[in-house]
C-alpha positions in Angstrom: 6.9 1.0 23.4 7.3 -2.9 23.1 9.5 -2.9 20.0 10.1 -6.8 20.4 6.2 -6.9 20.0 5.7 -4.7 17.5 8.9 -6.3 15.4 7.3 -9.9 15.9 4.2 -8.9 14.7 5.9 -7.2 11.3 7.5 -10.5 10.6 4.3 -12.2 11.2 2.8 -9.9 8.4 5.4 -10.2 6.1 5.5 -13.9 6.2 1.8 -13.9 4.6 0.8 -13.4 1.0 -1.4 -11.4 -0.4 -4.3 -11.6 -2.3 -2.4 -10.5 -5.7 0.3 -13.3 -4.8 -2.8 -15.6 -4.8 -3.9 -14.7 -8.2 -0.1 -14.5 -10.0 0.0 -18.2 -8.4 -3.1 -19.3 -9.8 -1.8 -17.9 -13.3 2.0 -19.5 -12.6 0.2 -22.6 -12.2 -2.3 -22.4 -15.4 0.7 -21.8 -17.3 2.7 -24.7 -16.1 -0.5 -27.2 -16.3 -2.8 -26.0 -18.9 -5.4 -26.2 -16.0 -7.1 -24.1 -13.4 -5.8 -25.2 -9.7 -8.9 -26.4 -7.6 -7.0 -26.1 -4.2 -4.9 -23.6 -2.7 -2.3 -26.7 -2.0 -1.9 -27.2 -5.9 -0.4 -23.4 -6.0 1.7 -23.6 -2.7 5.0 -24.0 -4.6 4.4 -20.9 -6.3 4.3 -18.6 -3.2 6.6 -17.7 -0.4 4.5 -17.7 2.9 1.7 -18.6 4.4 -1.5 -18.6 1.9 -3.8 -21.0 4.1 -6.3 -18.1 4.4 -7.1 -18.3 1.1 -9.1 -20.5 -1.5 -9.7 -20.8 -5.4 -13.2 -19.5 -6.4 -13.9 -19.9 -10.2 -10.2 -19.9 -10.8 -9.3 -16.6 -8.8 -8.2 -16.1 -5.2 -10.9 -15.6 -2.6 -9.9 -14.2 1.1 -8.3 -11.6 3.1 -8.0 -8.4 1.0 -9.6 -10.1 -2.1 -12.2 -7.9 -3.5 -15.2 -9.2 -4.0 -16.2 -11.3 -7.2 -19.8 -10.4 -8.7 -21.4 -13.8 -9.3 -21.2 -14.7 -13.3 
């Protein structure tokens, strides 16, 4: 059992939001502005790790995990 490998890839997971963190981020930072963010670098502040998988679709978080919006 590589438990260096398997302890490297843990930290790797843990160091990436999810798609809930997203979403609390986006509201965090319509609270703060009064406005939706248009890009995931307008939210970074709000989040611990890495969130570069993800992007702002009609205001919500879209990517890995996200479940999928039905169009309006």
């Amino acid at each position: 059992m590589d438990v260096q490998g398997l302890t490297r890839s843990a930290e790797a997971v843990a160091q990436r939001a999810d798609c809930r963190t997203v979403d609390e981020a986006i509201v965090a930072y319509y609270a703060e502005q009064g406005d939706v963010p248009q890009r995931v670098a307008d939210i970074q502040r709000f989040v611990q790790g890495d969130i570069s998988a993800y992007r702002i679709r009609d205001g919500r978080a879209a990517g890995p995990g996200c479940p999928p919006r039905t169009p309006r």
